[in-house]
C-alpha positions as CSV (number, residue, x, y, z in Angstrom):
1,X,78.6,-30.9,-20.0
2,X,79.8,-27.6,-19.9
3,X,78.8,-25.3,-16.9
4,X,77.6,-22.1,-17.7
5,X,78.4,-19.4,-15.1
6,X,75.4,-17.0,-13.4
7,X,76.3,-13.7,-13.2
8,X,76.6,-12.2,-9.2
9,X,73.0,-10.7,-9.9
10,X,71.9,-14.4,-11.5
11,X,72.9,-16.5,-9.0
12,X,71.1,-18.5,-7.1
13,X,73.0,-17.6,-3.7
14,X,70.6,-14.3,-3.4
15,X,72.3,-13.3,-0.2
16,X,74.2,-10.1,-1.6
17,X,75.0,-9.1,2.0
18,X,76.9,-12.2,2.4
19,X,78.9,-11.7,-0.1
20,X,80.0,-8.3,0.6
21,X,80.7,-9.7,3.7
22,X,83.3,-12.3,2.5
23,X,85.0,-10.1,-0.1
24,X,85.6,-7.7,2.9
25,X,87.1,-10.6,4.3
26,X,89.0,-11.6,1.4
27,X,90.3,-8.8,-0.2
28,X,90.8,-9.2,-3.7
29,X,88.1,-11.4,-4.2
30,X,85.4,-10.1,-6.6
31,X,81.5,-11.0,-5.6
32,X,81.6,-12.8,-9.2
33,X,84.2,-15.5,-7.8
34,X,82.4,-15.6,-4.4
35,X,78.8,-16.2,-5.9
36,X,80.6,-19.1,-8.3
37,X,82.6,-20.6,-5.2
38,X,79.1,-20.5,-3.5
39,X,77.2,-21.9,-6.5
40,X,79.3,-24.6,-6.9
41,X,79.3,-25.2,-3.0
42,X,75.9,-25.8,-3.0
43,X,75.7,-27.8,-6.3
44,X,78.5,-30.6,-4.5
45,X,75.6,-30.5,-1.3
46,X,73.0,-31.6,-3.3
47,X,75.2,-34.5,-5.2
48,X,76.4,-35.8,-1.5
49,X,73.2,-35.5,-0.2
50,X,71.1,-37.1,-3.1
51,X,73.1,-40.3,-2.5
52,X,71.8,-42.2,0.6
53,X,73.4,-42.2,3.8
54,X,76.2,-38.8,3.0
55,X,75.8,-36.2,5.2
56,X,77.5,-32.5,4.6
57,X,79.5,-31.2,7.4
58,X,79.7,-27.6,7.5
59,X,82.3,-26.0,10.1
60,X,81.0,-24.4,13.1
61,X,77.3,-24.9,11.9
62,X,76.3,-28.3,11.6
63,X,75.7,-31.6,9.7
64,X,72.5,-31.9,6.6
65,X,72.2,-35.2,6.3
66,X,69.3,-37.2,4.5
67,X,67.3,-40.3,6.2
68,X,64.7,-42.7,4.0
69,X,62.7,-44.8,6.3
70,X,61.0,-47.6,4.6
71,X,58.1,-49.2,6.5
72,X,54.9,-51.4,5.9
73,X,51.8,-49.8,6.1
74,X,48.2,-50.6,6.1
75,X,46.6,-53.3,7.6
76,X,45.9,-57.1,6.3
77,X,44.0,-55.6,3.1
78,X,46.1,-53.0,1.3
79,X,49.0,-53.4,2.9
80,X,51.9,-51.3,1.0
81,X,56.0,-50.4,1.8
82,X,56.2,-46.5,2.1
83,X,59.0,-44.6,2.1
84,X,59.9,-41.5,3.9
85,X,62.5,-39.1,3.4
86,X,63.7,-36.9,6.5
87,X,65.8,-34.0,5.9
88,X,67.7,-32.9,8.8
89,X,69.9,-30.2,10.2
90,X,72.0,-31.1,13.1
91,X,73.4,-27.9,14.9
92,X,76.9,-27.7,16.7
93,X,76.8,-26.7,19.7
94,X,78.8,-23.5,19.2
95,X,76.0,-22.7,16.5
96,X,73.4,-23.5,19.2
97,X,74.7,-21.5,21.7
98,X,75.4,-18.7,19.4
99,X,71.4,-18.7,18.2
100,X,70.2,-18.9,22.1
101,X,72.5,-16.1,22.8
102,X,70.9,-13.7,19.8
103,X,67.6,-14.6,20.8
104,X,68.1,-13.8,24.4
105,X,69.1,-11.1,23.7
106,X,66.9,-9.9,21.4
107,X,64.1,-11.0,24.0
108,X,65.9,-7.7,26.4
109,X,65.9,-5.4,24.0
110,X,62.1,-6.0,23.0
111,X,61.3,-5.7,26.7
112,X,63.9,-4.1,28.4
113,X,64.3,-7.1,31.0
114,X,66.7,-10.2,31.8
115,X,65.0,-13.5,30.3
């Protein structure tokens, strides 16, 4: 199947800001080949993370990873297996930090004091 292409103002990425942002950073990059690079991003995410057990890395931020728990439920009469599906988010510590640090400091400039 043949992938049709969203325009910049179609995509599904709806952050324009971001992608100002990286073609500032990379120069000569229009926002057209950003928002594809980002669509397609995302669309290799959701293949690894519909398969059980993949998690998706991303640099500096985190890992998404997906967890099914099975279990029995109910008691001796209608007793059934359930399944449930986690998704998670598992922060770096450098994106941690970097979150605590914003909020702190927003905290001081909402009432002018040291939290």
């Amino acid at each position: 199947m043949k992938r049709q292409w969203a325009t910049p103002s179609a995509c599904s990425f709806r952050l324009p800001l971001a992608k100002a942002a990286i073609g500032k950073l990379a120069q000569g990059v229009s926002g057209r080949d950003v928002a594809e690079v980002l669509e397609v991003m995302a669309e290799l995410w959701l293949q690894v993370l519909a398969q059980p057990g993949q998690t998706v890395t991303v640099a500096d931020l985190g890992k998404l990873l997906v967890e099914v728990q099975t279990f029995r439920s109910g008691g001796a009469v209608g007793r059934r297996t359930v399944k449930r599906v986690y998704v998670r988010f598992r922060p770096t510590g450098k994106f941690r930090q970097h979150v605590l640090n914003a909020y702190i400091l927003e905290q001081q400039a909402n009432t002018g004091r040291i939290v």
